[in-house]
MDAnalysis code that builds the backbone (N, CA, C; Angstrom):
import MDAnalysis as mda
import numpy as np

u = mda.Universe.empty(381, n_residues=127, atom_resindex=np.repeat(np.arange(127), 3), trajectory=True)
u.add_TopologyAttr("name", ["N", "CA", "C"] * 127)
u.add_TopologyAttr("resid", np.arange(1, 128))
u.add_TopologyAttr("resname", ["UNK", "UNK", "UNK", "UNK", "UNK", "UNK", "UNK", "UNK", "UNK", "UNK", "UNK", "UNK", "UNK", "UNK", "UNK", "UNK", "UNK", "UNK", "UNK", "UNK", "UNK", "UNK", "UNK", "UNK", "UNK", "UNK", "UNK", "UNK", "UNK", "UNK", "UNK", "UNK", "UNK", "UNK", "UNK", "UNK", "UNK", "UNK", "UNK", "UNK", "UNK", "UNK", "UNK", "UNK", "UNK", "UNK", "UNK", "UNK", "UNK", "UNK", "UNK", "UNK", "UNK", "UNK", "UNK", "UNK", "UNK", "UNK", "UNK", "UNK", "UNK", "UNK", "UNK", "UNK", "UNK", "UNK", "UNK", "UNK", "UNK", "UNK", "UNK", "UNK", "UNK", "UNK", "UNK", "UNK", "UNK", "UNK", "UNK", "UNK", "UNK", "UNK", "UNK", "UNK", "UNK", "UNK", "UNK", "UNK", "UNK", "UNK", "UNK", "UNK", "UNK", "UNK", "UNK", "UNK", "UNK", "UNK", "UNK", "UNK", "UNK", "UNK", "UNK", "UNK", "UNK", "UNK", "UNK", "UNK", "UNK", "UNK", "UNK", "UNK", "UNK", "UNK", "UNK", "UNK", "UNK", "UNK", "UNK", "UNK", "UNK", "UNK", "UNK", "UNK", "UNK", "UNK", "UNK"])
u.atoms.positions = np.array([
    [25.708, -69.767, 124.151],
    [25.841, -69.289, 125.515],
    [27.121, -68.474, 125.714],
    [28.208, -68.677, 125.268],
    [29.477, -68.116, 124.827],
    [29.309, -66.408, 124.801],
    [28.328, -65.607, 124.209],
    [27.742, -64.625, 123.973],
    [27.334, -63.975, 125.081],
    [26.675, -64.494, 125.897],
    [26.553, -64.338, 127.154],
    [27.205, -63.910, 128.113],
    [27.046, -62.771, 129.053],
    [28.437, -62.237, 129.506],
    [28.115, -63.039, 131.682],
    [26.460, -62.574, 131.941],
    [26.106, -63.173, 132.823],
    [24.858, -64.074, 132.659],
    [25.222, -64.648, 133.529],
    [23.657, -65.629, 133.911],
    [23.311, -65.873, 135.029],
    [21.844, -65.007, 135.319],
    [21.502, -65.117, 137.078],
    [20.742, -65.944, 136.647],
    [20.363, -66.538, 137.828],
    [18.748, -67.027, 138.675],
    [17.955, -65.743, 139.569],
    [16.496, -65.587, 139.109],
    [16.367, -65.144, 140.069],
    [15.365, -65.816, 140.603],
    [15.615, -66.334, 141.989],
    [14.397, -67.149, 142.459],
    [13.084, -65.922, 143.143],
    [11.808, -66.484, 143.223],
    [10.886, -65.458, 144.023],
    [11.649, -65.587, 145.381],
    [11.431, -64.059, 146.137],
    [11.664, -63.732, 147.735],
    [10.743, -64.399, 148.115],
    [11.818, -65.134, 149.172],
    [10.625, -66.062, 150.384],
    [10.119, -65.220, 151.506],
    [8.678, -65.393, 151.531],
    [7.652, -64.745, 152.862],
    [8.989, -64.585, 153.878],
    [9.361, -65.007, 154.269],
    [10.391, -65.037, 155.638],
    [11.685, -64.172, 155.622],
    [12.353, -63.633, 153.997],
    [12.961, -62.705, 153.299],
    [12.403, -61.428, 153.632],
    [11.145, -61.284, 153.223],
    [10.546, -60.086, 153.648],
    [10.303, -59.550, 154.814],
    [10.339, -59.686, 155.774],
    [10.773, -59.892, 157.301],
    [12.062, -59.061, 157.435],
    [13.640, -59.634, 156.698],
    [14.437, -59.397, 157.297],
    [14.860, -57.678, 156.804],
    [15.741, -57.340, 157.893],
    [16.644, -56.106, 157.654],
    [16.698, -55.874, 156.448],
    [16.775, -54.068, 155.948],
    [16.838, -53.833, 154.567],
    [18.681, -54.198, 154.178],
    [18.708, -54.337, 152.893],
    [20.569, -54.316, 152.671],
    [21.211, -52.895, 153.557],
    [22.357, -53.503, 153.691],
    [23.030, -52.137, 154.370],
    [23.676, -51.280, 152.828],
    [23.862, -51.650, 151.298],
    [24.012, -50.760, 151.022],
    [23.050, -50.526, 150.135],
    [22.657, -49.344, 149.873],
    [21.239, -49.006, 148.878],
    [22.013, -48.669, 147.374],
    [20.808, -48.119, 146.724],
    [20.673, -48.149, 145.417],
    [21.828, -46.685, 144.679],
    [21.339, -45.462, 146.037],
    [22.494, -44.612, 145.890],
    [23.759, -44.945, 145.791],
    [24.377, -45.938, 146.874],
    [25.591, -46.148, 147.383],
    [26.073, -47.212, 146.212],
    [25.362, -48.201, 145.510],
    [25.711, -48.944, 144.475],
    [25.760, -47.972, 143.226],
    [25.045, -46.811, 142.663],
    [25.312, -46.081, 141.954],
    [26.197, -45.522, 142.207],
    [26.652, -44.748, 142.351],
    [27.918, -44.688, 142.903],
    [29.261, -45.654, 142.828],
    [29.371, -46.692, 143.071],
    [30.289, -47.597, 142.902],
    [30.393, -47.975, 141.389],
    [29.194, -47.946, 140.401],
    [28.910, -47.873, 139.417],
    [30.101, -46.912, 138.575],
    [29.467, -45.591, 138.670],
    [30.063, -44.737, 138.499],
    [31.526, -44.401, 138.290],
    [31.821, -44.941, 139.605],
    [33.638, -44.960, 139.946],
    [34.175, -45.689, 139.250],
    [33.831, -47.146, 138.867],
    [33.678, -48.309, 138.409],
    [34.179, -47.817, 136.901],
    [33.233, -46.935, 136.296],
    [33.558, -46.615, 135.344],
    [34.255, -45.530, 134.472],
    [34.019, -44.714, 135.430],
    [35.443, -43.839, 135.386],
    [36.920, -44.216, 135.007],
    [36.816, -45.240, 135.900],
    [38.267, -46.426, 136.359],
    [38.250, -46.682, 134.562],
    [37.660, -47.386, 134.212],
    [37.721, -47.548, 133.390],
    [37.712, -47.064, 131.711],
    [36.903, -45.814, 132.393],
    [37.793, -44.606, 131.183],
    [38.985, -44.146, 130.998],
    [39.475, -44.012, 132.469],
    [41.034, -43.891, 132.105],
    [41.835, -44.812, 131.925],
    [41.448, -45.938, 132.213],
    [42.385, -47.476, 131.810],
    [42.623, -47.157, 129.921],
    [41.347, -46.988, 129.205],
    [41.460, -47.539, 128.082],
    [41.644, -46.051, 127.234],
    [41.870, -45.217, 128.087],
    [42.072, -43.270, 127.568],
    [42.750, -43.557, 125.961],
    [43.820, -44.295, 126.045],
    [44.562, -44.243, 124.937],
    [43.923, -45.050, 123.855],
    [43.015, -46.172, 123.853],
    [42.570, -46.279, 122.703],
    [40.977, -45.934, 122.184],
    [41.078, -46.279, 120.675],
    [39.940, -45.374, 120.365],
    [39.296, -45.961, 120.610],
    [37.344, -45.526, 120.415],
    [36.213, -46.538, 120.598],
    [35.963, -47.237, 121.754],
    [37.153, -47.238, 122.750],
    [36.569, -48.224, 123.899],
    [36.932, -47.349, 124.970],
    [36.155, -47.468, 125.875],
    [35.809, -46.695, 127.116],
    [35.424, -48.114, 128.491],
    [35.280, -48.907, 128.074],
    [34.493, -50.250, 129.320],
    [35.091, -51.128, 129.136],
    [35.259, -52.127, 130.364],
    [35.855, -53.205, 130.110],
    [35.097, -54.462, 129.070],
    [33.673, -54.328, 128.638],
    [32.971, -54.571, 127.494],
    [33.682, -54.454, 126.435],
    [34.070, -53.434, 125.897],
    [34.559, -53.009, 124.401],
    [36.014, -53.718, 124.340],
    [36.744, -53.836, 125.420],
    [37.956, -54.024, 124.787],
    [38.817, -55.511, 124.444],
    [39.649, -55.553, 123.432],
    [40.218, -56.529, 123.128],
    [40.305, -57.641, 123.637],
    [40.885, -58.888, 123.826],
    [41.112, -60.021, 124.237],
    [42.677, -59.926, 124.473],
    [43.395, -59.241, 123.842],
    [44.663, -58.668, 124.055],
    [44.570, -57.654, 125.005],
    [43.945, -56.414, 125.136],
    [44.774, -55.787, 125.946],
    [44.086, -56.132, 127.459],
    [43.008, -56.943, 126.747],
    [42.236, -57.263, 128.135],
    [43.177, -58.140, 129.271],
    [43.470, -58.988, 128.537],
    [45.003, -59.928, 129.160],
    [46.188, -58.730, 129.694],
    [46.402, -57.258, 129.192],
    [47.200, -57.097, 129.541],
    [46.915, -55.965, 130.946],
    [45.513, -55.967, 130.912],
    [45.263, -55.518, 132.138],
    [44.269, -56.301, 133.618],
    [44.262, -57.481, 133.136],
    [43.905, -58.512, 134.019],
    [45.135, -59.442, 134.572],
    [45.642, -58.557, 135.421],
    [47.339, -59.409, 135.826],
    [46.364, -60.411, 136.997],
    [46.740, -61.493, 137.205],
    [45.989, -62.702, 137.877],
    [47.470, -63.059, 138.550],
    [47.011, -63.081, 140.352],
    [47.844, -64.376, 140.941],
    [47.866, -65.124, 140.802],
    [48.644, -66.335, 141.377],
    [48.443, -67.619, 141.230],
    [47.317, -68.577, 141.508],
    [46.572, -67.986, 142.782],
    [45.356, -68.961, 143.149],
    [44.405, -68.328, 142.169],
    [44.026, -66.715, 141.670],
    [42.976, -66.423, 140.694],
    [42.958, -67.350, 139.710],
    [44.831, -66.990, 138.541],
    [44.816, -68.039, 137.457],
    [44.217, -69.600, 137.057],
    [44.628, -70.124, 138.987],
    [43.989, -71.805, 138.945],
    [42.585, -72.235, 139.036],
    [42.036, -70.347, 139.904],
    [40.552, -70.731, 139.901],
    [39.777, -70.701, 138.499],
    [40.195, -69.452, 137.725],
    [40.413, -69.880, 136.373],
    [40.408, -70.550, 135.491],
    [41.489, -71.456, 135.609],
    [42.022, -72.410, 134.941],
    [41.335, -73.812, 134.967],
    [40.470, -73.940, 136.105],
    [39.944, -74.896, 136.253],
    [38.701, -74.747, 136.059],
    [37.985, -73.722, 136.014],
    [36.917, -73.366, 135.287],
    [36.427, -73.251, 134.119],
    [37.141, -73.351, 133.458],
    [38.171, -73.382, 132.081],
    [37.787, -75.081, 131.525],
    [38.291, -75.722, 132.395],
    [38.416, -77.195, 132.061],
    [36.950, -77.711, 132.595],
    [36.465, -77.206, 133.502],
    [35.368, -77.900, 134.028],
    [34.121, -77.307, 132.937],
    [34.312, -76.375, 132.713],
    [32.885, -75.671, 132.125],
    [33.490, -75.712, 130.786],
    [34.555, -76.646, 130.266],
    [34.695, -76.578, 128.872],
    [34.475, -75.000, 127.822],
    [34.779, -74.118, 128.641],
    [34.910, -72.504, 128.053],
    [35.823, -72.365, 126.772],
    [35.011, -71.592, 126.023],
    [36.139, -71.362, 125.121],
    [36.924, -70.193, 125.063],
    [37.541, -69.959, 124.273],
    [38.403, -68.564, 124.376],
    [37.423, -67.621, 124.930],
    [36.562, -67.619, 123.650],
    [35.675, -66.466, 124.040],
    [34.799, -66.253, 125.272],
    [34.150, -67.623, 126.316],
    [34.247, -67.589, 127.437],
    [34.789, -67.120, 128.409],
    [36.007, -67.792, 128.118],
    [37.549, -67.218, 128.833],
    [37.642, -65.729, 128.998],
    [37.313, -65.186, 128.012],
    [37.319, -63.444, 128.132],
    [36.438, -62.931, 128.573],
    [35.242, -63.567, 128.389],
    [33.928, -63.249, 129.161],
    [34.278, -63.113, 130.616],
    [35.156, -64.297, 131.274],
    [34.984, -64.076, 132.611],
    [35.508, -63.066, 133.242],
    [36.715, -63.294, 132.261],
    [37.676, -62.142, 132.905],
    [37.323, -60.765, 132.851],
    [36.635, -60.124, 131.542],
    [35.893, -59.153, 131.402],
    [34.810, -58.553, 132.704],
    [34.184, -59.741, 133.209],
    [33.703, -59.753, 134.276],
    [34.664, -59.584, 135.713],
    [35.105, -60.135, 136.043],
    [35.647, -60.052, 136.955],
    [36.819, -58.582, 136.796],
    [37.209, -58.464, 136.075],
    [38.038, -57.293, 135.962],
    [36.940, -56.193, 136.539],
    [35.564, -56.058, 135.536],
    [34.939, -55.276, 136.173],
    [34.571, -55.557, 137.743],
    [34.482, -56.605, 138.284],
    [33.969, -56.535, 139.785],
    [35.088, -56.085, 140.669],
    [36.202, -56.144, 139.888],
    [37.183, -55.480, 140.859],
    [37.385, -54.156, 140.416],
    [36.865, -53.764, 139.682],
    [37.060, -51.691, 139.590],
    [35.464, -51.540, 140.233],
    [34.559, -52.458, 140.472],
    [34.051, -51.901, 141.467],
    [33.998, -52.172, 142.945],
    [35.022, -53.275, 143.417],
    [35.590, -52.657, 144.326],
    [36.900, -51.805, 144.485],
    [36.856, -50.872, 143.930],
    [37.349, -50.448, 143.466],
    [39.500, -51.317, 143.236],
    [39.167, -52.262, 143.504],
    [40.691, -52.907, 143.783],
    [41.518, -52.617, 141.940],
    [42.519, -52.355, 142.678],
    [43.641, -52.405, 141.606],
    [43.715, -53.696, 140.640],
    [44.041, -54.700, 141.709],
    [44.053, -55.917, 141.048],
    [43.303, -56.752, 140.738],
    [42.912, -58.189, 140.532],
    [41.928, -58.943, 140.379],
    [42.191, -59.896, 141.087],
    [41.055, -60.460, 142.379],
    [41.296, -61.378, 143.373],
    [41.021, -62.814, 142.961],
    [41.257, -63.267, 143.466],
    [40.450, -64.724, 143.569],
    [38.719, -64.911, 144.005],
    [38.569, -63.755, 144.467],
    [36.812, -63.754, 144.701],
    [36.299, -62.990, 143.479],
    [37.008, -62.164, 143.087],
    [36.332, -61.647, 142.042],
    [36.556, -62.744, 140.883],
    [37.251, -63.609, 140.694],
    [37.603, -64.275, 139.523],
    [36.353, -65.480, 140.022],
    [35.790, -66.017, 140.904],
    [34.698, -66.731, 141.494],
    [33.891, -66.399, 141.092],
    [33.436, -65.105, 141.646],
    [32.202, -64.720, 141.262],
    [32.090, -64.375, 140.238],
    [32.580, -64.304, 139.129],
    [32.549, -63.978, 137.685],
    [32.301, -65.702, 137.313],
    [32.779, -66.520, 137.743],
    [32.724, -67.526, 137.173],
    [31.329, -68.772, 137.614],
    [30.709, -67.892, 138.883],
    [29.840, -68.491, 139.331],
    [28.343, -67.324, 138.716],
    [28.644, -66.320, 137.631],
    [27.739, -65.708, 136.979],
    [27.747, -66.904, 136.021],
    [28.595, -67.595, 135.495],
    [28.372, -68.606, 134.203],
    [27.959, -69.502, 134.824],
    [28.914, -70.464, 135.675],
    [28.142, -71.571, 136.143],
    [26.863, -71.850, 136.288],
    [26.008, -71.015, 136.892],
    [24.498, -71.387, 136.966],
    [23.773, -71.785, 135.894],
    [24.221, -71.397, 134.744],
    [23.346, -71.479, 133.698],
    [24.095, -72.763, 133.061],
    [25.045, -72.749, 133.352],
    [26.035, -74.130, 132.623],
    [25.808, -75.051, 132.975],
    [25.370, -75.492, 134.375],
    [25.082, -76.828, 135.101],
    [23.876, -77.528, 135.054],
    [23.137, -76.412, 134.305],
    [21.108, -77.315, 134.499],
    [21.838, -78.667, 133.722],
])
């Protein structure tokens, strides 16, 4: 599972789902964020070879561009201990979450983005 970068559920849409309001942002407007997303990330890694995404790159320099506050690190850290992650986990998330914050496009990495990266593993960790 380690290998694994996400893990959804997808449950069927409930009759009563279909009913509601479409999303307010569409498929354009997420392409797009996509896009930027990765741009961001061409110029992050400009200087080395072979890697262009936050996918390709190291466990080192990945650490050195995932600067974490204090509440991210603990949400982290305890995710860490609870989901028994290993290193390579460990980079998984962050890999993740680094990316959810170049697509919002944020500089840094929040504490929601470090969540929701960690609640892509959880689901599949808890059956």
């Amino acid at each position: 599972m380690d290998r694994i970068d996400i893990h959804i559920d997808v449950p069927a849409v409930a009759a009563s789902d279909l009913a509601l309001p479409s999303a307010t942002e569409g498929s354009k407007e997420i392409a797009l964020r996509v896009a930027r997303a990765r741009e961001i990330q061409q110029q992050r890694y400009d200087h080395l070879d072979g890697v262009s995404c936050n996918a390709e790159v190291d466990g080192e320099e990945l650490e050195a561009v995932t600067k974490l506050d204090d509440d991210s690190r603990d949400i982290l850290m305890r995710a860490v201990e609870m989901m028994k992650l290993t290193a390579r986990g460990y980079h998984r998330v962050l890999r993740i979450a680094r990316t959810l914050a170049d697509m919002d496009g944020a500089e840094n990495i929040s504490k929601i983005h470090v969540s929701e990266a960690v609640s892509f593993r959880q689901k599949r960790q808890m059956r």
